[in-house]
VEXKOL-422781 format. One record per residue: residue in one letter; x, z negated, y negated of N, C-alpha, C in turn. Coordinates in steps of 0.05 Angstrom, whole numbers. Example, Ala and Ser with C-alpha at 12.3 -4.5 7.8 and 13.67 -1.06 7.14 Angstrom:
+-----+--------+--------+--------+--------+--------+--------+--------+--------+--------+
: res :    n.u :    n.w :    n.v :   ca.u :   ca.w :   ca.v :    c.u :    c.w :    c.v :
+-----+--------+--------+--------+--------+--------+--------+--------+--------+--------+
:   A :    264 :   -156 :    114 :    246 :   -156 :     90 :    264 :   -156 :     66 :
:   S :    257 :   -142 :     45 :    273 :   -143 :     21 :    258 :   -157 :     -1 :
+-----+--------+--------+--------+--------+--------+--------+--------+--------+--------+
***
This chain:
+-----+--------+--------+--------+--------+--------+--------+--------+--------+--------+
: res :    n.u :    n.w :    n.v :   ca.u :   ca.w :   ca.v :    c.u :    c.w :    c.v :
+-----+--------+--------+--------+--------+--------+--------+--------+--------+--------+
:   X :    650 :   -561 :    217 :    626 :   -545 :    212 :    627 :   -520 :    230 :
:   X :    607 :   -517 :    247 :    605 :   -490 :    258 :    588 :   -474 :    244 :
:   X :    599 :   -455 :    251 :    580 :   -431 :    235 :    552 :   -423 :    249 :
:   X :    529 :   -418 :    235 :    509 :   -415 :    247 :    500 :   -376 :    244 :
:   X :    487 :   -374 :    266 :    483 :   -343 :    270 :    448 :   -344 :    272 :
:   X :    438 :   -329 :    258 :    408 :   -325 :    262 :    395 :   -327 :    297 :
:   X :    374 :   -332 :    296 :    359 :   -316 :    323 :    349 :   -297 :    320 :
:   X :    365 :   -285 :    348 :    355 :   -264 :    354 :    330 :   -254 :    364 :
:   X :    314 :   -235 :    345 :    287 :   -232 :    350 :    287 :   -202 :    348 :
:   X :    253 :   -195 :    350 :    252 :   -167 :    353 :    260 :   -148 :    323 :
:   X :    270 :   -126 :    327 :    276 :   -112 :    304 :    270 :   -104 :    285 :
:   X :    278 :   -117 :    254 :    262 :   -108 :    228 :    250 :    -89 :    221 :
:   X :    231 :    -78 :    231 :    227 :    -44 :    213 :    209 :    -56 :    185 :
:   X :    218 :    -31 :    167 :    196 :    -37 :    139 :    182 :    -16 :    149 :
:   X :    168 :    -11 :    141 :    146 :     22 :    147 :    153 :     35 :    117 :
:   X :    155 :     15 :     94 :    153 :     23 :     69 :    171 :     -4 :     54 :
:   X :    188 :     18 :     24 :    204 :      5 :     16 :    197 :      9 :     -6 :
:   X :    187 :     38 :    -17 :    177 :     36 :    -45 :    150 :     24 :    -55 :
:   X :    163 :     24 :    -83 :    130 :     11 :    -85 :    112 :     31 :    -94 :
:   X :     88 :     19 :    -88 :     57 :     26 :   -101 :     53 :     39 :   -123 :
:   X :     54 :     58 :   -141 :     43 :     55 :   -160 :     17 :     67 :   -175 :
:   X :      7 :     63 :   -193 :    -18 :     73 :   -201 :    -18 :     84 :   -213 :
:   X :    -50 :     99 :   -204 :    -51 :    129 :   -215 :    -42 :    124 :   -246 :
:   X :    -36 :    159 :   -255 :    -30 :    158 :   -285 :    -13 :    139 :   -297 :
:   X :     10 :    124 :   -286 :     23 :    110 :   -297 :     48 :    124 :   -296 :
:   X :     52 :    151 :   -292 :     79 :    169 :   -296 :     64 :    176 :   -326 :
:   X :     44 :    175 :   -333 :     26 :    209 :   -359 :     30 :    180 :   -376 :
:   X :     18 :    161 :   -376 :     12 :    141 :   -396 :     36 :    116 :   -390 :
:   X :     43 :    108 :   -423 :     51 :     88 :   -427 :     33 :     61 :   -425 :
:   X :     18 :     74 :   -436 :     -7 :     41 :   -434 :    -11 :     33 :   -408 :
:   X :    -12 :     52 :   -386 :     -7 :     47 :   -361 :      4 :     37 :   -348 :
:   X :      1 :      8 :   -331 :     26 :     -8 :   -315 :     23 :     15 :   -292 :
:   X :     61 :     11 :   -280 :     61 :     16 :   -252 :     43 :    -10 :   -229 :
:   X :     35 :    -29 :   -241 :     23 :    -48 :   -224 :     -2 :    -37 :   -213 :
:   X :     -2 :    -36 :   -178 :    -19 :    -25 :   -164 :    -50 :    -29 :   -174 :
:   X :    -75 :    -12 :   -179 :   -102 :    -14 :   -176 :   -115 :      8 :   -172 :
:   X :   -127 :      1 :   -145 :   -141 :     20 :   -134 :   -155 :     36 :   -150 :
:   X :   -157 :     61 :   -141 :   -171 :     88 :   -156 :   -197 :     84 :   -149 :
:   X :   -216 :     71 :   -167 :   -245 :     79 :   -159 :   -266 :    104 :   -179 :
:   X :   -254 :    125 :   -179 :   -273 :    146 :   -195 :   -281 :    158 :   -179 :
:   X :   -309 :    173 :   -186 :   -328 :    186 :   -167 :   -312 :    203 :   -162 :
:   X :   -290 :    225 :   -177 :   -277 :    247 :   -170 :   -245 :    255 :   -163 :
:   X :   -238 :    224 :   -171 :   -212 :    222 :   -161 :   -191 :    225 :   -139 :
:   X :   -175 :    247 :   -143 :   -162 :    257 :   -123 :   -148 :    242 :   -118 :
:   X :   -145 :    227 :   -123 :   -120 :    200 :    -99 :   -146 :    184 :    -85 :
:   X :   -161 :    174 :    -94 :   -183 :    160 :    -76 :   -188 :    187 :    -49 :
:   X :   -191 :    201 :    -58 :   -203 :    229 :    -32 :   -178 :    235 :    -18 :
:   X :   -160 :    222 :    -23 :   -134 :    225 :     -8 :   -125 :    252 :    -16 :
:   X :   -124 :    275 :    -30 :   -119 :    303 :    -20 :    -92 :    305 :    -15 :
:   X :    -80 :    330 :    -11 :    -63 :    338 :      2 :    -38 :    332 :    -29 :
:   X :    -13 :    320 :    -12 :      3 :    328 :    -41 :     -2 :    310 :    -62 :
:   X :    -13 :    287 :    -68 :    -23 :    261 :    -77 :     -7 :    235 :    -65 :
:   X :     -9 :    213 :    -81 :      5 :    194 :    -82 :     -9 :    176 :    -50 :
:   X :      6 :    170 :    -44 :     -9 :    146 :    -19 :    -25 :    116 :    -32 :
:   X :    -44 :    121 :    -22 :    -63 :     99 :    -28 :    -43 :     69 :     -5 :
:   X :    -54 :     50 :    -10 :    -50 :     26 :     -1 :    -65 :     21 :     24 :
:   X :    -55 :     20 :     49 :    -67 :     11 :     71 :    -60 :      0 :     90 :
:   X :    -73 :    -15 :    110 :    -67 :    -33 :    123 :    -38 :    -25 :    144 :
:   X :    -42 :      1 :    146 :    -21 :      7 :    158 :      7 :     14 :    163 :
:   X :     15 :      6 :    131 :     30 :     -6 :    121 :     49 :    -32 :    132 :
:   X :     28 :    -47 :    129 :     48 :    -64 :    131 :     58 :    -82 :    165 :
:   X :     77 :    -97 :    152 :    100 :   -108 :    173 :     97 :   -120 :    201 :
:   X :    103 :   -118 :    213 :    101 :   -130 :    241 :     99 :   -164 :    240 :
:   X :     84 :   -179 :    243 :     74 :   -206 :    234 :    100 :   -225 :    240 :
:   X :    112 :   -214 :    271 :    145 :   -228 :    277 :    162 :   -228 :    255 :
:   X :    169 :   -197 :    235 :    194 :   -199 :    226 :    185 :   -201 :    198 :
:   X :    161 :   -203 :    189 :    154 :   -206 :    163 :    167 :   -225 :    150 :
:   X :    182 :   -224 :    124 :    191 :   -241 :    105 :    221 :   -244 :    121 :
:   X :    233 :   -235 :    140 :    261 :   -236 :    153 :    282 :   -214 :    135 :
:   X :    295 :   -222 :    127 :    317 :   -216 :    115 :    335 :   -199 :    129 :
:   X :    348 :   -175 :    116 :    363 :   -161 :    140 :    385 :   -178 :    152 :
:   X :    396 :   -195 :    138 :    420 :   -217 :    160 :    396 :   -238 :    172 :
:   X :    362 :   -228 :    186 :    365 :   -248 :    207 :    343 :   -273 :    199 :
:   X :    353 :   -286 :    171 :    339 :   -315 :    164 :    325 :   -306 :    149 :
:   X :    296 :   -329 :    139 :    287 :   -329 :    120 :    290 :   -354 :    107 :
:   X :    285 :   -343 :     85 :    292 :   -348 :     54 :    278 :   -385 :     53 :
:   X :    291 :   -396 :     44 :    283 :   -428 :     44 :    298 :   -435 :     10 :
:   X :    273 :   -427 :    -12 :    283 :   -439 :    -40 :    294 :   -479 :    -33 :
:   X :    313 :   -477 :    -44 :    331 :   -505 :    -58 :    325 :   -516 :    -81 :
:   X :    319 :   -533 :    -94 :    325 :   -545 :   -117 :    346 :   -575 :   -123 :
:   X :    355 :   -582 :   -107 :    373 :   -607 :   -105 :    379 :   -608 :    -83 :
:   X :    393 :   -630 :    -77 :    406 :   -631 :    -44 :    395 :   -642 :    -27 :
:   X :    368 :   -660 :    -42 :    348 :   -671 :    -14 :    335 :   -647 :     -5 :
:   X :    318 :   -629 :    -12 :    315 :   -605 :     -6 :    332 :   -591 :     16 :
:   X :    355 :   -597 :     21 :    364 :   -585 :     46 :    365 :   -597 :     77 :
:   X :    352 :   -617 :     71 :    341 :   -641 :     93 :    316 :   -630 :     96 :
:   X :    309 :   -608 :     99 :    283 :   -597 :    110 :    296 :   -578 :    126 :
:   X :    322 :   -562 :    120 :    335 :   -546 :    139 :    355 :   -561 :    164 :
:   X :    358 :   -581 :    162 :    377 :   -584 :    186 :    365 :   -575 :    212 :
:   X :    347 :   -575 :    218 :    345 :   -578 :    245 :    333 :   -538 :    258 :
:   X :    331 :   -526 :    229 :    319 :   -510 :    228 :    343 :   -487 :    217 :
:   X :    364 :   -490 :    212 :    392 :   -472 :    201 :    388 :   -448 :    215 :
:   X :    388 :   -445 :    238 :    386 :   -418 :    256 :    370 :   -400 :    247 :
:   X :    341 :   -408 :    234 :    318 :   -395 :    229 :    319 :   -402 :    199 :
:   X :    322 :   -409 :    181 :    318 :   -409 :    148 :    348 :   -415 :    144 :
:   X :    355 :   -401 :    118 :    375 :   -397 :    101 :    375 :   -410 :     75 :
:   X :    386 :   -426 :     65 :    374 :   -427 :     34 :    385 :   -418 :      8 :
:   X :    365 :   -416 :    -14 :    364 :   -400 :    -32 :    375 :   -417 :    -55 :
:   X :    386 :   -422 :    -64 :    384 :   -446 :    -93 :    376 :   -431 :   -118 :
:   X :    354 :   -443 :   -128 :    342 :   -432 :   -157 :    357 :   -421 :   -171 :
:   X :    353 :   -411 :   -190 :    363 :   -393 :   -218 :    360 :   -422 :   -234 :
:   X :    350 :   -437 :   -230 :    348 :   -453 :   -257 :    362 :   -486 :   -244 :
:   X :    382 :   -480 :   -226 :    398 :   -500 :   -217 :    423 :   -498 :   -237 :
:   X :    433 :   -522 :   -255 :    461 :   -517 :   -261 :    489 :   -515 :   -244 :
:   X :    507 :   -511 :   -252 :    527 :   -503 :   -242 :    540 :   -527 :   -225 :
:   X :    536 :   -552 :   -236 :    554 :   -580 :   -224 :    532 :   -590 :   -195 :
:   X :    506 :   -583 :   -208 :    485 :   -579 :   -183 :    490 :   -569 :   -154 :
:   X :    499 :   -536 :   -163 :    491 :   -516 :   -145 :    528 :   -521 :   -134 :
:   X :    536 :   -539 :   -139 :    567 :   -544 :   -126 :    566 :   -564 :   -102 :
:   X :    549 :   -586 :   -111 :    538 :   -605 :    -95 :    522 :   -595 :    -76 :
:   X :    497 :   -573 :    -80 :    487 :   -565 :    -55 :    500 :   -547 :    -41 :
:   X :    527 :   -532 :    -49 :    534 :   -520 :    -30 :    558 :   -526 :    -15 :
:   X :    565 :   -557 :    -20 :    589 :   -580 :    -15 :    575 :   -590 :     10 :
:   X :    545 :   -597 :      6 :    521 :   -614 :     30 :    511 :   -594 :     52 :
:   X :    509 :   -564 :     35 :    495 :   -541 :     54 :    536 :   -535 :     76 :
:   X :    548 :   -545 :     69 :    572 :   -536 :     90 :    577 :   -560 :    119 :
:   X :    577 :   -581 :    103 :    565 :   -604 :    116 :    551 :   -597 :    142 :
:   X :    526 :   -598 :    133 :    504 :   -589 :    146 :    497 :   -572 :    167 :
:   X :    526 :   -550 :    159 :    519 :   -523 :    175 :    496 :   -513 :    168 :
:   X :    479 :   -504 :    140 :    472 :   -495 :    131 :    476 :   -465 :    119 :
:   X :    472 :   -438 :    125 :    478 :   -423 :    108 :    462 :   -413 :     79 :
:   X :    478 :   -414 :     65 :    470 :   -409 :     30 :    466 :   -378 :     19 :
:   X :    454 :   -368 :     20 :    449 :   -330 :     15 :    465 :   -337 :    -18 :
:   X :    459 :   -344 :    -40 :    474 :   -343 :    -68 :    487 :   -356 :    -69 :
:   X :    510 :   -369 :    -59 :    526 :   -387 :    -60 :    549 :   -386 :    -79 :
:   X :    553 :   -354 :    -85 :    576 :   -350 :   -101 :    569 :   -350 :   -129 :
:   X :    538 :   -351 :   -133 :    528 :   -342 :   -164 :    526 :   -365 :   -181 :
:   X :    527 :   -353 :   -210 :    544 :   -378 :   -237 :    559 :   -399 :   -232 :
:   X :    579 :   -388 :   -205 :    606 :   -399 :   -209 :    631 :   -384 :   -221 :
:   X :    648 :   -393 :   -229 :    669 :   -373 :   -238 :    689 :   -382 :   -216 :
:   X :    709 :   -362 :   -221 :    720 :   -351 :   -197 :    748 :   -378 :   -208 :
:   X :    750 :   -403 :   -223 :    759 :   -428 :   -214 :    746 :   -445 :   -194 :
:   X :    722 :   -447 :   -202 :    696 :   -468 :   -188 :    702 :   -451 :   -160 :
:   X :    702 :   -427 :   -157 :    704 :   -426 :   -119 :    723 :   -438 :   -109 :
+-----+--------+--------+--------+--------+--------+--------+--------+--------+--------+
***
């Protein structure tokens, strides 16, 4: 098995890492942090003022190349069994895969027995194993 190394592409920037949140959801509990736009006739975050939360805009977001790229490089390719990694062979350089949360443990042994095989790299490979199963 050789080890596989991402492609090299242009450089990740985020512009933004925190999230969004909405107005009055520091003052109120009934309040989600889940983003919705401020529409009141007098609302000082809609009028942008000075010293106010940042509204949501296009300019924000990611460069269309590195969007969804992971800082090691790949993106993310969910697993659920080991035929599922027969979508990555030919593609290992550029997708990584993920194996579910809701894969068992004798499962997620087998796909990462096939993902070595393969020359596949596995981002959770070490998780709900115990440190015999490694």
């Amino acid at each position: 098995m050789t080890k596989t190394f991402p492609n090299s592409g242009p450089k990740v920037v985020k512009k933004r890492n925190k999230h969004f949140d909405r107005l009055h959801s520091d003052r109120f509990d009934r309040v989600s942090t889940s983003w919705r736009r401020p529409r009141g006739i007098d609302s000082w975050m809609r009028i942008k003022c000075q010293g106010r939360r940042p509204l949501v805009s296009i300019g924000y977001g990611s460069n269309k190349k590195t969007k969804n790229v992971l800082p090691s490089g790949y993106l993310k390719y969910s697993v659920n069994n080991v035929a599922d990694l027969s979508a990555l062979v030919m593609q290992n350089k550029v997708y990584a895969a993920e194996i579910h949360s809701c894969v068992s443990t004798r499962k997620r042994m087998a796909i990462i027995a096939e993902a070595k095989k393969l020359g596949i790299r596995v981002l959770n490979e070490k998780a709900r194993l115990t440190t015999e199963e490694q």
